[in-house]
LUMBAKOL-407283 format. One record per residue (C-alpha): x, y, z. Coordinates in steps of 0.2 Angstrom, whole numbers, plus 5000, padded with zeros to 4 digits. Layout:
N
+------+------+------+
:   c1 :   c2 :   c3 :
+------+------+------+
:    X :    Y :    Z :
...
+------+------+------+
This chain:
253
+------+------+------+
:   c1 :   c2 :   c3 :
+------+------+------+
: 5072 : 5029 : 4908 :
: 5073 : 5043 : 4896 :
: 5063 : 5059 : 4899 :
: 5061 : 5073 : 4887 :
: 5053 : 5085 : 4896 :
: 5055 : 5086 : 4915 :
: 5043 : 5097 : 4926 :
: 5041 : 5100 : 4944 :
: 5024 : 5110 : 4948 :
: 5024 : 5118 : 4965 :
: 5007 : 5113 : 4968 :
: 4993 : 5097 : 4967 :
: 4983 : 5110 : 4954 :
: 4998 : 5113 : 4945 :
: 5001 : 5097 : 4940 :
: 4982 : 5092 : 4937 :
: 4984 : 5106 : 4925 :
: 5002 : 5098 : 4918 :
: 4993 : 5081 : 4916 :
: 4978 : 5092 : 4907 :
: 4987 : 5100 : 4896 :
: 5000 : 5086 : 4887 :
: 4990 : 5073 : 4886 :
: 5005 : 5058 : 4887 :
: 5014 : 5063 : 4903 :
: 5018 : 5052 : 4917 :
: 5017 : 5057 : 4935 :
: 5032 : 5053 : 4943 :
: 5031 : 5050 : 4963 :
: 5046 : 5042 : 4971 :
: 5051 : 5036 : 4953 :
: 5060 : 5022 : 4962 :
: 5050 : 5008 : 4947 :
: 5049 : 5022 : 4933 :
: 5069 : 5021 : 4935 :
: 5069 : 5001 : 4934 :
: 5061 : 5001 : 4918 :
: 5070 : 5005 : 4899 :
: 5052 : 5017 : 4893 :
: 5054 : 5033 : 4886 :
: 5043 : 5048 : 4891 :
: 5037 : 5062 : 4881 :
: 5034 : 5074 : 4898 :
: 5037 : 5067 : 4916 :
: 5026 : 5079 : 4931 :
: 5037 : 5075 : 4947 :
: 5028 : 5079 : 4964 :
: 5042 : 5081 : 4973 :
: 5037 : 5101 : 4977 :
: 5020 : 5098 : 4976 :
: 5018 : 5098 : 4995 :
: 5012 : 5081 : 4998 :
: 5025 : 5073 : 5008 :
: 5017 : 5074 : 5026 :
: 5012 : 5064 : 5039 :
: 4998 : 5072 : 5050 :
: 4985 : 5070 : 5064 :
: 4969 : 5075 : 5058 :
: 4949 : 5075 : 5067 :
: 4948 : 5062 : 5054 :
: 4962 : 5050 : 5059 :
: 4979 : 5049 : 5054 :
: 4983 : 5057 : 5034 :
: 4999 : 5050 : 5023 :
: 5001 : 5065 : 5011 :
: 5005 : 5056 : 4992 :
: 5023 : 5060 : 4993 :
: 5025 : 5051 : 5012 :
: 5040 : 5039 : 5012 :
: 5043 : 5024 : 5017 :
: 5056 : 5030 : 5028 :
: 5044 : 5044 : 5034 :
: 5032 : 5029 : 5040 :
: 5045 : 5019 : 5047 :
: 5050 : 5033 : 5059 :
: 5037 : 5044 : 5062 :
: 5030 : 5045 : 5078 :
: 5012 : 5046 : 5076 :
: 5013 : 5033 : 5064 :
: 5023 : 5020 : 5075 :
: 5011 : 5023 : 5088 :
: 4996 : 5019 : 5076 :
: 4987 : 5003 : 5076 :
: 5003 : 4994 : 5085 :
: 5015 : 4999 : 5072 :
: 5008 : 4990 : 5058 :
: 5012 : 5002 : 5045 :
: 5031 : 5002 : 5050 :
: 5032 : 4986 : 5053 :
: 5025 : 4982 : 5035 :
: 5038 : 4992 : 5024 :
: 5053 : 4990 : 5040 :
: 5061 : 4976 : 5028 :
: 5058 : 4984 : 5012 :
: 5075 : 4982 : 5001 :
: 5086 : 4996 : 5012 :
: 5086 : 5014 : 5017 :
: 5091 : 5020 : 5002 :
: 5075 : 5012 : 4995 :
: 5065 : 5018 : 5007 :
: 5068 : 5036 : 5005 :
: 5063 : 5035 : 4989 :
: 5050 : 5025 : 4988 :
: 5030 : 5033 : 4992 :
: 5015 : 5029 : 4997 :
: 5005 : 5038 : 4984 :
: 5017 : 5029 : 4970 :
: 5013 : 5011 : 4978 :
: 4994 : 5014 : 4979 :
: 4993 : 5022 : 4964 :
: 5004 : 5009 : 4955 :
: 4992 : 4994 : 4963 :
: 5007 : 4985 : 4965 :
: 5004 : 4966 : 4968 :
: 5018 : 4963 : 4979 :
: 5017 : 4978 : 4990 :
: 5016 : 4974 : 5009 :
: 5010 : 4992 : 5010 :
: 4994 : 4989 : 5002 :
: 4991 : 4974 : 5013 :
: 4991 : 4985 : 5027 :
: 4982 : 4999 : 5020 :
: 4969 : 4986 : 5015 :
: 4966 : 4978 : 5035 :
: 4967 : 4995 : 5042 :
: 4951 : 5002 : 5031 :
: 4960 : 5015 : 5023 :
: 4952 : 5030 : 5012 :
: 4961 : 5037 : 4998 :
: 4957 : 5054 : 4990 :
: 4962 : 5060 : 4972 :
: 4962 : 5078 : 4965 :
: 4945 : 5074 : 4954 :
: 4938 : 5059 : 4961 :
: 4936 : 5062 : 4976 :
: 4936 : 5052 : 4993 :
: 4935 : 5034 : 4993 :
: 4939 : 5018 : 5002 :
: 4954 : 5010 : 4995 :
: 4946 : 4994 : 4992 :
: 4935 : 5006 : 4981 :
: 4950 : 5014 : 4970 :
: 4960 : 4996 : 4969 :
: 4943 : 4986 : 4961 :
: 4943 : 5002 : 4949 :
: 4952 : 5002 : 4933 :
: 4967 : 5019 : 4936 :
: 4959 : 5036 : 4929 :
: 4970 : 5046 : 4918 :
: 4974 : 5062 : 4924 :
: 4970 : 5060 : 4938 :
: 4982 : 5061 : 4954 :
: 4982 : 5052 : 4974 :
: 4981 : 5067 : 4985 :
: 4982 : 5055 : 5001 :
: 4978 : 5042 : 5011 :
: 4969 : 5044 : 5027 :
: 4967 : 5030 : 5041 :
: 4952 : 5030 : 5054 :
: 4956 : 5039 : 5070 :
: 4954 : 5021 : 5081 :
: 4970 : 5012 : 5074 :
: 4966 : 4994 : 5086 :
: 4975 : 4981 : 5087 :
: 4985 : 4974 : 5074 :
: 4997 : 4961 : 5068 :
: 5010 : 4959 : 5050 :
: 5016 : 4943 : 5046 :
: 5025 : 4941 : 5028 :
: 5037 : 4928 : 5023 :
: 5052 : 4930 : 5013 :
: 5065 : 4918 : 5003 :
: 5079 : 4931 : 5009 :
: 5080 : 4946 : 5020 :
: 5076 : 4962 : 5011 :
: 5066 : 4952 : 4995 :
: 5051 : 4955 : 4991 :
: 5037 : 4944 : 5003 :
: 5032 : 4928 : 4995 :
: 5015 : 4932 : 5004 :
: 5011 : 4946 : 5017 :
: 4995 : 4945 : 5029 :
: 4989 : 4960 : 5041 :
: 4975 : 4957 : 5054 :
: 4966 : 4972 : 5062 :
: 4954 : 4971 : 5076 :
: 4943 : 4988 : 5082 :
: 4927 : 4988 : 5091 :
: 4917 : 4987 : 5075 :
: 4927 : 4969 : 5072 :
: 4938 : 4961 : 5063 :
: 4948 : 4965 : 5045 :
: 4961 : 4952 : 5038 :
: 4971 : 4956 : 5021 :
: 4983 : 4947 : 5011 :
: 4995 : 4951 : 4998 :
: 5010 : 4946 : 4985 :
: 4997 : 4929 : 4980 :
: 5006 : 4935 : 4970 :
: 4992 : 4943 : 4965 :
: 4986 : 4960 : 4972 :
: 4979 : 4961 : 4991 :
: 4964 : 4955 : 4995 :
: 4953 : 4958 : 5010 :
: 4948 : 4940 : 5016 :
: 4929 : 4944 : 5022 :
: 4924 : 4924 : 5025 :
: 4939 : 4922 : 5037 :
: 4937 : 4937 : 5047 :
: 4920 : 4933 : 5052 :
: 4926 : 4915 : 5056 :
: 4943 : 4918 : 5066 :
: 4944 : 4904 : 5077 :
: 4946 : 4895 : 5058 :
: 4954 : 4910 : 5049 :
: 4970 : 4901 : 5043 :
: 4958 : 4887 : 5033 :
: 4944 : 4901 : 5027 :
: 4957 : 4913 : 5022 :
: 4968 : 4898 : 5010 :
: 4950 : 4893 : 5004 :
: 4942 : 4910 : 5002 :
: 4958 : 4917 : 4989 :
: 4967 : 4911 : 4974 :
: 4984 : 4909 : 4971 :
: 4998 : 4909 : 4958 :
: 5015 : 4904 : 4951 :
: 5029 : 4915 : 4950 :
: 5050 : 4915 : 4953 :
: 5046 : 4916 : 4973 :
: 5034 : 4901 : 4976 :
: 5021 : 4890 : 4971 :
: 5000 : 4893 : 4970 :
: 4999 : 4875 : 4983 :
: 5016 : 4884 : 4995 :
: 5006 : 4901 : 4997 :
: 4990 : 4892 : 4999 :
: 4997 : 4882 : 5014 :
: 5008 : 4896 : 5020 :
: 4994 : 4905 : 5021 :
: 4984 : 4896 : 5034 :
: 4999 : 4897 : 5044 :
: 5002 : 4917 : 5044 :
: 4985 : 4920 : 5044 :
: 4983 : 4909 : 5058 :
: 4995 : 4919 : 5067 :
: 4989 : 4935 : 5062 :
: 4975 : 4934 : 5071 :
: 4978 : 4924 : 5086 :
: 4991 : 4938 : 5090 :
: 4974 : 4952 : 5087 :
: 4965 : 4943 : 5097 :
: 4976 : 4939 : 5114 :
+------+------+------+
């Protein structure tokens, strides 16, 4: 990655005006992708000093600043104790440590990353997002939405009742990315199932939450599937029945 001009605005304003004012720059988060890639950037606006690396309670539920971590959602308390650990749990196995510290939320959702297991987990917990000019929205919202320009992920907030949840992802070794990835949350108001890395980008699976007793079968019938280096459209399909299946028999216990 070659950058010409590098800039670190103190503030969410600051780099909305940034992003206003050159009309080709890049927002970089964690940067852990922009650095995989060989592109060439006129301005880079990094967030690092924006103040949007938090993790805090609020009367609305539980709100990932932009800038939260994986790590940070690995070992934060609040967000451990939230809806059984799910977040942690889903990003515990994400390449290593190093990784992790690097890697945030606002860069995964904003990125609409197919093989995040974040966003699976996001997705099944009903989360909101909230961007500088946009506004609020729920995440399954912002995803079905083709990305603003110039505009920038503020946070992510979770409802205050986290419930009872459950992560099930396979991989073909430890620390790869999942060949598919399922999260199952159950609240008072019912039942939420996603799945992800089809290897398309995660879905919520409506059909099979209101059928659980059959969720596996709805779930594999309800999605499509695809090819890629990690597995078949027919392996996912049948894989997912099975973690689907156990997704929600766990929820539900």
């Amino acid at each position: 990655m070659a950058v010409r001009t590098y800039l670190k605005p103190a503030s969410l304003s600051e780099a909305a005006a940034l992003l206003a004012e050159h009309e080709r720059a890049v927002i970089v988060g964690g940067g852990a992708y922009l650095r995989l890639g060989a592109r060439s950037f006129d301005v880079a606006v990094d967030l690092f000093d924006a103040g949007l690396d938090y993790v805090r309670e609020t009367d609305d539920g539980l709100e990932l600043g932009a800038m939260a971590t994986y790590r940070m959602l690995e070992t934060d308390p609040a967000v451990r104790a939230y809806a059984d650990g799910l977040l942690a749990q889903s990003v515990a196995r994400i390449v290593g440590v190093q990784m992790r510290n690097i890697v945030t939320v606002g860069g995964t959702v904003f990125g609409r990353y197919a093989f995040s297991n974040l966003t699976t987990a996001l997705l099944a917990l009903g989360a909101d997002v909230t961007l500088h000019h946009a506004g609020r929205m729920t995440l399954e919202t912002f995803l079905a939405r083709k990305p603003a320009a110039g505009d920038i992920l503020a946070s992510v907030t979770l409802p205050a009742e986290g419930g009872r949840a459950a992560w099930q992802e396979l991989t073909r070794t430890c620390n790869d990315f999942a060949v598919l990835n399922v999260a199952a949350v159950r609240r008072d108001d019912g039942l939420r199932i996603a799945v992800g890395a089809r290897p398309g980008m995660a879905r919520l699976c409506p059909e099979a939450a209101a059928a659980p007793a059959r969720a596996g079968e709805t779930a594999a019938a309800e999605l499509d599937f695809g090819d890629d280096v990690r597995a078949s459209a027919d392996y996912r399909r049948a894989i997912c029945r099975v973690l689907v299946a156990r997704a929600v028999e766990e929820v539900l216990s």
